[in-house]
C-alpha positions in Angstrom: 0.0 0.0 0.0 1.5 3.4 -0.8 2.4 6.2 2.1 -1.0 7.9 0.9 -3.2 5.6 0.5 -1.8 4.1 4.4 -2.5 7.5 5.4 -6.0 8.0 3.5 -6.9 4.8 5.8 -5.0 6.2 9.1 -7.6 9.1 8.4 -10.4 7.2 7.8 -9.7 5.0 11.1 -9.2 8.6 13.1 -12.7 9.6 12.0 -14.0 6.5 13.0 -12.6 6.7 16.5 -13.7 10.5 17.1 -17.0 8.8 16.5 -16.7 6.5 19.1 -15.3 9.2 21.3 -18.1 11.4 21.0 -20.7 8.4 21.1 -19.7 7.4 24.3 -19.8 11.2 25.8 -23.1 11.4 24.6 -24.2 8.2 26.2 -22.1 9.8 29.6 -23.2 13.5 29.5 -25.4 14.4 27.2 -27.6 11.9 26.8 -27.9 11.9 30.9 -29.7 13.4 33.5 -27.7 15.8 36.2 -28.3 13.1 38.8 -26.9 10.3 36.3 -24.0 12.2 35.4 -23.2 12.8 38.4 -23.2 9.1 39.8 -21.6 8.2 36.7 -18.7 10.0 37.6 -18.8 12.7 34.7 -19.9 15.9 36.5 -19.3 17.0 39.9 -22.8 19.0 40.9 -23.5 20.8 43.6 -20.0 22.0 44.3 -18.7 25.2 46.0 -16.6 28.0 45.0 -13.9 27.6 47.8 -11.7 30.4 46.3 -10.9 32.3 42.4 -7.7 34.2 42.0 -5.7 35.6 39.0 -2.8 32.9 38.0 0.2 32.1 35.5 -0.7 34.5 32.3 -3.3 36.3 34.5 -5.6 33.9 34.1 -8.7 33.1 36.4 -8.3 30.1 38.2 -11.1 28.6 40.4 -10.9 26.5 43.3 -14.5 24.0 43.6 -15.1 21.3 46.0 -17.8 18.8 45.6 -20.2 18.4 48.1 -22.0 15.4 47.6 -20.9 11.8 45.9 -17.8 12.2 47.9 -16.3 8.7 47.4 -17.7 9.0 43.9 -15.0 7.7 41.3 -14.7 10.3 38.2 -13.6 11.2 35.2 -11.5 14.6 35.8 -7.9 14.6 35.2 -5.0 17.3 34.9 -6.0 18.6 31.5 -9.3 18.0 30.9 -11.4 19.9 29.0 -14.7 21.4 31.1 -17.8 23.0 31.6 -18.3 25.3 34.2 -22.3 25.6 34.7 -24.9 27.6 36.7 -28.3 25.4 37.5 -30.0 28.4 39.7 -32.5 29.3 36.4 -32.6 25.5 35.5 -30.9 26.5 32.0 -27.8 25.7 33.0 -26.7 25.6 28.7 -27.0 29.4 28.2 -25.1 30.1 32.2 -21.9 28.3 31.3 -18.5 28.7 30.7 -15.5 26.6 30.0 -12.3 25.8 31.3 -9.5 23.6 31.6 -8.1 21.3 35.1 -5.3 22.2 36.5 -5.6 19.3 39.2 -7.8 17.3 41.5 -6.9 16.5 44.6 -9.5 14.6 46.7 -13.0 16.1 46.2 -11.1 19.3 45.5 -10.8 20.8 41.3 -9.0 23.6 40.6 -9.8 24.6 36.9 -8.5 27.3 35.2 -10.8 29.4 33.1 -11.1 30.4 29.6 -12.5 33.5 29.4 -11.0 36.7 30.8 -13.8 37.5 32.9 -15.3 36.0 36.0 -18.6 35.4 34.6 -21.9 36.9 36.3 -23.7 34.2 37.4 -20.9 33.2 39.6 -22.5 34.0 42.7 -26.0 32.4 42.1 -25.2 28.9 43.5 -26.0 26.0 42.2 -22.7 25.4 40.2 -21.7 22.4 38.5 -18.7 21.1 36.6 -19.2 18.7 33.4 -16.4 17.1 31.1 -16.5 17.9 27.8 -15.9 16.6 24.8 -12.0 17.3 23.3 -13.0 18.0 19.4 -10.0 19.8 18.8 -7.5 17.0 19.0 -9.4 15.3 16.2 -9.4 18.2 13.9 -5.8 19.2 14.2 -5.1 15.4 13.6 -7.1 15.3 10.7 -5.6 18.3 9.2 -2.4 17.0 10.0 -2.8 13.7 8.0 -4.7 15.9 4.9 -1.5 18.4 4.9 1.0 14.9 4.5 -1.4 13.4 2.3 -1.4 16.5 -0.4 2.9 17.1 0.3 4.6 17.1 -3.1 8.0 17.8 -3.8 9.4 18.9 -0.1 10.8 17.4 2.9 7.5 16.8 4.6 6.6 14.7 1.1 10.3 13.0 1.7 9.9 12.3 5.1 6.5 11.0 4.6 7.9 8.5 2.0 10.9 7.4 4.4 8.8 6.3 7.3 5.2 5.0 5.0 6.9 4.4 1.7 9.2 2.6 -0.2 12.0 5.3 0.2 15.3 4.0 2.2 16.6 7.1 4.5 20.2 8.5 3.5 23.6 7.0 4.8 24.8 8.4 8.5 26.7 12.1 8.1 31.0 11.1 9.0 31.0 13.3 12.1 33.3 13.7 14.8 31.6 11.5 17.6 32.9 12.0 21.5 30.9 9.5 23.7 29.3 11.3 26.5 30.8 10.0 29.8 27.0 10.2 31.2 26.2 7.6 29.3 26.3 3.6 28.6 27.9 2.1 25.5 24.3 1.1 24.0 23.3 5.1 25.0 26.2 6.0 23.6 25.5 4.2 20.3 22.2 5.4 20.3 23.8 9.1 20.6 26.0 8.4 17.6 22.8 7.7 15.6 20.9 10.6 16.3 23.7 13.3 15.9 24.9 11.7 12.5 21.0 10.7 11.0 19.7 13.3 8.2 16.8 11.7 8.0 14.8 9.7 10.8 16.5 7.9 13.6 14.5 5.4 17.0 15.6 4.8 20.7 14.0 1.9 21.7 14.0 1.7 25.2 12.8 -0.6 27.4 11.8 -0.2 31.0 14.5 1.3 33.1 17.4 1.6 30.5 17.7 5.4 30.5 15.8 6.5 27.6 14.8 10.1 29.1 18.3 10.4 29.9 20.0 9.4 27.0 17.0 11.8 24.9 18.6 14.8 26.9 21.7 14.3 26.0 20.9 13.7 22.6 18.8 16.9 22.8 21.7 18.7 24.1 24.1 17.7 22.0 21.7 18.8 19.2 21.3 22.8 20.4 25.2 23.1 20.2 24.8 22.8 16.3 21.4 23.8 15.4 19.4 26.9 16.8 16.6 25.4 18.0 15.0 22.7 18.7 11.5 21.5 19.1 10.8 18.2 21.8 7.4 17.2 21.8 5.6 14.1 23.9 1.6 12.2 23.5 1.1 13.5 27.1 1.0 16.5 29.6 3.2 14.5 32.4 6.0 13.2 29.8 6.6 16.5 28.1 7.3 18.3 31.8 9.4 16.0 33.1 11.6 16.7 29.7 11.2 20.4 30.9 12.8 19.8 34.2 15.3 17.3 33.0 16.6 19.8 29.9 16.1 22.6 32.4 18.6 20.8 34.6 21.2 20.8 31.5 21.2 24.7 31.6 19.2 25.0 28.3 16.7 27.8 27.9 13.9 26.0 28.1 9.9 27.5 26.9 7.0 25.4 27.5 4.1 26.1 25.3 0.7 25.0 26.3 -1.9 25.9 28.9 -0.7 26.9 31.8 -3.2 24.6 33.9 -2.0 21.6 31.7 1.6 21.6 33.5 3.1 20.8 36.6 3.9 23.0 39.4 7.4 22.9 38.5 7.5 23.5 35.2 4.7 26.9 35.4 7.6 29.0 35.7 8.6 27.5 32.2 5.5 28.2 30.3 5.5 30.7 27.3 2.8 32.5 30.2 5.5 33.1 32.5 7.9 34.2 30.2 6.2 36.4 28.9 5.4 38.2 32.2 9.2 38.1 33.2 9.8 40.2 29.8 11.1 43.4 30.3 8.3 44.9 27.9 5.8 42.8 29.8 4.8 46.5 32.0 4.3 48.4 29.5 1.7 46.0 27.6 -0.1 45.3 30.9 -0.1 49.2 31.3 -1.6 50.0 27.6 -4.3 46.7 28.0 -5.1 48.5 31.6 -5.6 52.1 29.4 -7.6 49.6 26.5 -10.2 48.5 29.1 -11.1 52.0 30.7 -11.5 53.7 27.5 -13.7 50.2 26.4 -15.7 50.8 29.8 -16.1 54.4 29.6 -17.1 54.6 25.1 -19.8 51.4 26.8 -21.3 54.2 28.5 -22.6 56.7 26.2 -26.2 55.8 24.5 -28.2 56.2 21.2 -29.7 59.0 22.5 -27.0 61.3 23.8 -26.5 64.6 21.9 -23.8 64.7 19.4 -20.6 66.0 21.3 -21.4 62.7 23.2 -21.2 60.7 19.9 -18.6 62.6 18.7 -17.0 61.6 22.6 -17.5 58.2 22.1 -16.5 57.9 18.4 -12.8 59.8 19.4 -12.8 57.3 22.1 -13.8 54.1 19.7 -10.7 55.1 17.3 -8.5 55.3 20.5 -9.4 51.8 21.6 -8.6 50.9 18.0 -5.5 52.0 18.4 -4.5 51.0 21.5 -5.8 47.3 20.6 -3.2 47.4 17.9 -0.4 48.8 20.0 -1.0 46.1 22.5 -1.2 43.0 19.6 1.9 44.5 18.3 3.9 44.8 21.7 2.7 41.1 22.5 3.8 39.6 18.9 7.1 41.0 19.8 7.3 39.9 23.4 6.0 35.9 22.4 8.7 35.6 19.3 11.1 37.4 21.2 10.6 34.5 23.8 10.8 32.0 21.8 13.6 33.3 19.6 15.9 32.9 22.7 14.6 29.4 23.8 17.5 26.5 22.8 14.5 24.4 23.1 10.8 24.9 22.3 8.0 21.7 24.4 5.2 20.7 24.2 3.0 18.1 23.5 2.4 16.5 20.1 -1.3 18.4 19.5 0.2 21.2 21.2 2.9 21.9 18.2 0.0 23.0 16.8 -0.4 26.0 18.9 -0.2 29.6 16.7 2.4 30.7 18.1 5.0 27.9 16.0 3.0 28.9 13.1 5.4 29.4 10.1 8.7 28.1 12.9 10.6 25.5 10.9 12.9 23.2 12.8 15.6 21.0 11.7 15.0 18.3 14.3 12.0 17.6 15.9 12.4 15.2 18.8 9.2 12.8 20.2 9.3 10.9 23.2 6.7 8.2 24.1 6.1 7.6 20.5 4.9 4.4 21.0 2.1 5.7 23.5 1.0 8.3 20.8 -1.4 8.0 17.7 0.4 7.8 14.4 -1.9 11.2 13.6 -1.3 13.4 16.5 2.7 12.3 15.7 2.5 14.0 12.2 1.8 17.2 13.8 5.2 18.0 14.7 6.8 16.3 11.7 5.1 18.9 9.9 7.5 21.9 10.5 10.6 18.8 11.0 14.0 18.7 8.8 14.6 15.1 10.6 12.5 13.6 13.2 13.9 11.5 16.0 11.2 8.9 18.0 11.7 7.6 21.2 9.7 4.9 23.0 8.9 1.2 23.8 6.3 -0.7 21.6 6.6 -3.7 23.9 4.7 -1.1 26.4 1.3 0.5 26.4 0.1 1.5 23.1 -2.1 4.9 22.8 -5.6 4.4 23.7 -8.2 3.8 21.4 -12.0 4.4 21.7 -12.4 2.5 18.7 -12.5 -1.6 18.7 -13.0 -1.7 15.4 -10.8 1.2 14.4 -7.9 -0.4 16.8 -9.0 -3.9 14.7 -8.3 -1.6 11.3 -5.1 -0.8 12.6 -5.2 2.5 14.6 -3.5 0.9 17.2 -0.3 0.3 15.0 2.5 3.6 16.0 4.4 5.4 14.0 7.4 4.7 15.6 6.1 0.6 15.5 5.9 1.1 11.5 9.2 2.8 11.2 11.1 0.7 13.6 9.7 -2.3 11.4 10.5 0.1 7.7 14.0 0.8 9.0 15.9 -1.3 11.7 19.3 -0.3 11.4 18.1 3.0 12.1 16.9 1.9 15.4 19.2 1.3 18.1 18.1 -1.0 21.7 19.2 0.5 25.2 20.1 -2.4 27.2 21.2 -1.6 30.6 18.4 -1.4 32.7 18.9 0.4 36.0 15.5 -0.3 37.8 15.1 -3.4 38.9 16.2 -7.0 40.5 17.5 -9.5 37.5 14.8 -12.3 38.3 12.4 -8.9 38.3 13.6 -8.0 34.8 14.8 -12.0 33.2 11.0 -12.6 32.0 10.6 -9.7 30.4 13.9 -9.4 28.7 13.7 -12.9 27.7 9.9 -12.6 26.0 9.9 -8.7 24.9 13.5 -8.1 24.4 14.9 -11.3 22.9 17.1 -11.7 26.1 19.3 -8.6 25.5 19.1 -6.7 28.7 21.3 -6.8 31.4 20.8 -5.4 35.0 23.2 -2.9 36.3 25.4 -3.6 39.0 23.6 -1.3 40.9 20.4 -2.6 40.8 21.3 -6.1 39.9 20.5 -8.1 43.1 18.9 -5.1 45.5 16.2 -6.6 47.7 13.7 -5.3 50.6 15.8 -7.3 52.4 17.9 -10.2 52.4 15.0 -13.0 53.6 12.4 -11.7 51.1 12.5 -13.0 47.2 12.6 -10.5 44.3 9.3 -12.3 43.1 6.3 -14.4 44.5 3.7 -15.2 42.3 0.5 -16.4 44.6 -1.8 -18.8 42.6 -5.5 -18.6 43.8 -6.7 -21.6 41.3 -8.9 -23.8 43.9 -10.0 -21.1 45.8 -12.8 -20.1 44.5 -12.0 -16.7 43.8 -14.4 -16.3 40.7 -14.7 -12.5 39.2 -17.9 -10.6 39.0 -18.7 -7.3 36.5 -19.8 -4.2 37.6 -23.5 -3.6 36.2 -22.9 0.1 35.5 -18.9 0.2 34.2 -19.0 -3.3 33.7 -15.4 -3.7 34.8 -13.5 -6.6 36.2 -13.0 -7.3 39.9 -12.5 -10.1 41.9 -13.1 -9.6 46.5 -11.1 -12.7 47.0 -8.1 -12.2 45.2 -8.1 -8.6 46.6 -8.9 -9.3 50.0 -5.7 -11.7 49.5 -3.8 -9.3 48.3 -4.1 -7.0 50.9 -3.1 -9.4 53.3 -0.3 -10.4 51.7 1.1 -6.5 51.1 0.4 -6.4 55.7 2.4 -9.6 55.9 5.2 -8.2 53.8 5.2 -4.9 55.7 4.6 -6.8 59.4 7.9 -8.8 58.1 10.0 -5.5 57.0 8.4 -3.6 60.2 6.5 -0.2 59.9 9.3 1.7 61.7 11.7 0.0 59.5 9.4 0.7 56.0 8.9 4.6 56.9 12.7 5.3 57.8 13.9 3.7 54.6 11.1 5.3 52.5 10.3 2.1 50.9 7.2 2.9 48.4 5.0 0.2 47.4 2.3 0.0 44.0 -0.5 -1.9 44.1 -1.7 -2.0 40.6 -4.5 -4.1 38.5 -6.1 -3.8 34.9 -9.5 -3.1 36.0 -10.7 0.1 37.6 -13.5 -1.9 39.5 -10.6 -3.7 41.5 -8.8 -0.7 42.3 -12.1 0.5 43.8 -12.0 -2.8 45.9 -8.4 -2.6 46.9 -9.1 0.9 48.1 -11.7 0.4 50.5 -9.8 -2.4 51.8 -6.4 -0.6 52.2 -8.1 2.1 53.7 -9.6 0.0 56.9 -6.6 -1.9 57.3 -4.9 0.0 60.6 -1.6 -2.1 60.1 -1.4 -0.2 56.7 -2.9 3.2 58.0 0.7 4.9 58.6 1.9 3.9 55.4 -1.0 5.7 53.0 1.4 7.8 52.0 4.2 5.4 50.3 1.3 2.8 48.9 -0.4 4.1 45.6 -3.2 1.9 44.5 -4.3 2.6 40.6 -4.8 0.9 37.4 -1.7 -0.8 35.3 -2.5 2.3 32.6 -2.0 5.1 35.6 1.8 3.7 36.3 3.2 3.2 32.7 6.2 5.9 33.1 6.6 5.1 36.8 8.4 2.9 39.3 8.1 1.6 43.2 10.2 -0.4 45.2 7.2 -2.7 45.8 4.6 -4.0 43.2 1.6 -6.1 43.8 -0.5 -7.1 40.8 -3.8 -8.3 41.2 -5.0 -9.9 37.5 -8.6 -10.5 38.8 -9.6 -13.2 35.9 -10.4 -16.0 37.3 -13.7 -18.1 35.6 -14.9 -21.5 34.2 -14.7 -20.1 30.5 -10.7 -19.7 30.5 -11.3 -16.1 29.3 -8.5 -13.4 29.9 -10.4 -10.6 28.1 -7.8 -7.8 27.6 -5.3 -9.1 29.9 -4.3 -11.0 26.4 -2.6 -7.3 25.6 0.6 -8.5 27.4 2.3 -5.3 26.9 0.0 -4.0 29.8 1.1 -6.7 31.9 5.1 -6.3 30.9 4.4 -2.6 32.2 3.1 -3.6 35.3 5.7 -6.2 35.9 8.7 -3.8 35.5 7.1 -1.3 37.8 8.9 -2.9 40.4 12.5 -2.2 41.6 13.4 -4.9 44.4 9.6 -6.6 45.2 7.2 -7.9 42.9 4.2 -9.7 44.3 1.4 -11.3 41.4 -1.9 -12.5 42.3 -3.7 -14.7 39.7 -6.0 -17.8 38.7 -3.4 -20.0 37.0 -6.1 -22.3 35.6 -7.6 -19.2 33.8 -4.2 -17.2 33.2 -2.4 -20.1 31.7 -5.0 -20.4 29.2 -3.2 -17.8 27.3 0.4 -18.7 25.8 2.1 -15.4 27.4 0.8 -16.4 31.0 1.3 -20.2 30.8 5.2 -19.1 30.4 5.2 -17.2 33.0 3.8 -19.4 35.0 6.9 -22.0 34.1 9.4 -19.3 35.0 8.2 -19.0 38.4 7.6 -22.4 39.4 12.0 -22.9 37.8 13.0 -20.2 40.2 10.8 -21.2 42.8 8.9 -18.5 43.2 6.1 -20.2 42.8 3.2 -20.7 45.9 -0.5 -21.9 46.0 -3.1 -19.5 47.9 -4.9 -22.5 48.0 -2.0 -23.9 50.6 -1.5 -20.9 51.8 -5.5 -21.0 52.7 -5.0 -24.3 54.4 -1.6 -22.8 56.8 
């Protein structure tokens, strides 16, 4: 198939999913009453103003707290699009006004608002918050794919045929090569590639081998002979940790984006707060400040005044006119002054997008976590790229898809998947892993990474301590532990195998000792593919008072919430466990080589071997922990 007519389809397949997308927030939200949204987890309603204030860019941020449904799981996240609402008239459509999440913490959302007024109706009461529906990813995607589709006789047309097409990318540049002393031999060789590729070049990197590190040093390396350079990531969390870590490097660093979309950390990064620290930045605050009175005072005069009114608030009409353009002109000369002096330009992969890169041409373009993002959203980028560079693990969590039949089509396939395939000597493998225990890391390496990685001295045989194995895989076939299905989500969980778990995770800590656990700061994850069990593992961690002083180093979430992330502890609860043999999406095994390699000297797995080892991937697992003895029966265990 040629690179347009792969693309024609890739368009086809993203239509098809923003379909889904929006079908399934239609069933959620609008298709819902308030009441059913709001025990579905999709709007938070009544909640109360704690507290507004003027943040990053002068922006109004708003602090709301639900007040009812307060153990109510949700949908809100750090960058979420919403809808701020007012239900005191009951038309809460026309009282509305939207906004973006900076965070939620608890039963507390801070959002940060759109508009540059507080809006009226503020005061009323009866406010609510609903997700919305993110239609602007889709069409920037879409117009992404349509601009490759119609390149002819540029790079973007070259590129395209590189990493679709039949086109082979040019030889590596001769170039004076110094290893970096920061980095391992494979790093290394991966940083030879990158500085000499004109074309395209892929880090593979599996977990805990060092990819964000050796990406920085590729990306500094990179600014000493280019101007510029733009790094861009799928996600909001990935692209500001590459803020912090080039910040560290000393690199003028600018973070485009919406200021409620980025961490703490990074806010004083943003293109907002650069733009306020500009030594300009007074003078355009002073003529918007001069804008707005004359715009309040011409608002005053009416149809009826005499004419040296009119004449008044015509003068005053052609000031604001004025004005308005001093201030556009002041701030296009601030923002590209900005980002003229940035050595690097982030943001995420939609977010390269943003007007203010319109027209910016870059000869690299970096993308991290490329095998996390849809092919689409990656072209967005590659559009203003000279040579693209894609980082990322396709043995690891593919982008989400709304889609089953769009991710049965082929949606699910990456960009960097296809190119890695299209061009593998342009792809190198990091294989030191500094994370975790070898028996932690030999399964993996031996089924994902055809055997080729190799734990670091320093991590190589770290435990909790020196009684407790690096693995324990608990079997719970005989127990009865069957799964049910939540009638409204109609996810996964299974009460036996969590209330097991959770004993297990008291045992380890009574064994370590809490005094012991807390002055080492040992951090434990207890992680599982459905959000119905995490629900269940909650509740239960929560009651247990042997666990009560350690809430603060146990996270309990899904297997998709800790892709990027690591603990010292991991317990995995797989939850399927039934007559049929069925493993439903546990048969993804790149979501259970993520949770596996979470863990850097514990890793504790609960499962139904007579269900699990239905499935080729778990019946080999199951081998390699009854060879290292790792192996033990909850049934036993039941019995003791």
């Amino acid at each position: 198939m040629s690179s347009r007519a792969q693309l024609q389809q890739t368009l086809a397949l993203i239509q098809l999913e923003r379909q889904a997308d929006l079908e399934q927030y239609r069933q959620k939200v609008l298709m819902r009453s308030l009441s059913q949204r709001t025990k579905e987890g999709v709007t938070w309603y009544p909640v109360r103003l704690k507290r507004d204030y003027i943040g990053t860019g002068e922006r109004i941020i708003l602090e709301l707290e639900r007040t009812n449904h307060l153990d109510q799981p949700h949908s809100f996240q750090s960058g979420k699009l919403v809808s701020l609402f007012c239900n005191a008239s009951g038309k809460p459509e026309k009282e509305h006004t939207n906004g973006v999440v900076n965070y939620v913490s608890d039963n507390v959302l801070v959002i940060t608002l759109n508009g540059d007024d507080l809006p009226d109706w503020i005061d009323n009461g009866l406010l609510g918050v609903d997700v919305m529906f993110d239609e602007m990813t889709y069409k920037e995607m879409e117009s992404a794919l349509r601009t490759v589709i119609k390149a002819e006789d540029n790079r973007l047309a070259e590129l395209r045929e590189i990493l679709l097409g039949d086109d082979k990318p040019s030889p590596a540049q001769q170039i004076e090569f110094t290893p970096s002393p920061l980095l391992n031999e494979s790093q290394n060789s991966s940083l030879r590639q990158i500085t000499s590729t004109p074309d395209v070049a892929f880090v593979h990197g599996p977990p805990g081998t060092g990819k964000t590190t050796t990406l920085v040093q590729a990306i500094v390396a990179t600014v000493k002979t280019e101007q510029q350079v733009l790094v861009t990531t799928p996600s909001n969390a990935a692209i500001d940790l590459l803020v912090e870590k080039l910040s560290e490097q000393g690199l003028q660093v600018v973070r485009l984006g919406h200021p409620a979309r980025v961490t703490e950390q990074t806010l004083s990064k943003t293109l907002d707060a650069r733009i306020a620290g500009h030594a300009h930045y007074a003078e355009l605050r002073g003529l918007r400040k001069k804008l707005e009175q004359l715009k309040g005072m011409a608002s005053q005069y009416k149809r009826n005044f005499g004419h040296h009114e009119r004449e008044q608030r015509r003068l005053m009409k052609e000031e604001v006119k004025v004005l308005k353009s001093d201030a556009d002109m002041l701030e296009f000369y601030i923002i590209n002054d900005v980002l003229n002096k940035a050595d690097v330009l982030c943001c995420t992969l939609v977010g390269a997008s943003h007007g203010n890169l319109r027209g910016r041409k870059f000869k690299t373009v970096f993308i991290d976590e490329a095998a996390q993002a849809l092919e689409a959203a990656c072209w967005i980028p590659i559009l203003k790229a000279q040579r693209v560079i894609l980082a990322g693990d396709h043995c690891q969590l593919p982008p989400t898809i709304k889609s089953q039949e769009a991710a049965r089509q082929g949606l699910a396939k990456t960009l960097f998947e296809k190119g890695i395939l299209r061009h593998p000597d342009k792809s190198t493998l990091l294989t030191i892993q500094y994370r975790m225990h070898e028996d932690i890391m030999r399964f993996s390496s031996h089924y994902f990474y055809k055997d080729a990685l190799v734990a670091h001295d320093s991590v190589r045989l770290a435990r909790l301590s020196p009684y407790e194995p690096p693995v324990d895989f608990v079997d719970t076939a005989g127990c009865g532990y069957t799964e049910s299905q939540d009638p409204e989500t109609l996810s996964r969980f299974n009460e036996g195998e969590a209330t097991l778990l959770i004993h297990l995770v008291e045992q380890l800590v009574e064994s370590i000792g809490t005094e012991e656990w807390i002055n080492l700061n040992f951090t434990m994850g207890i992680i599982t593919p459905y959000r119905a069990q995490v629900d269940h593992l909650h509740k239960l961690a929560e009651a247990s008072a042997l666990l009560e002083p350690l809430h603060k180093f146990i996270t309990i979430n899904t297997v998709d919430a800790f892709q990027g992330q690591e603990r010292d502890v991991i317990a995995i609860s797989f939850v399927r466990s039934n007559d049929k043999s069925e493993v439903g999406f546990l048969s993804d095994i790149r979501r259970t080589n993520v949770a596996m390699t979470r863990a850097r000297k514990k890793l504790i797995m609960i499962g139904d071997s007579a269900t699990l080892a239905s499935d080729p991937f778990y019946l080999e697992l199951m081998n390699y922990v009854q060879e290292r003895e790792y192996y033990r029966s909850a049934f036993e265990l039941k019995r003791s």
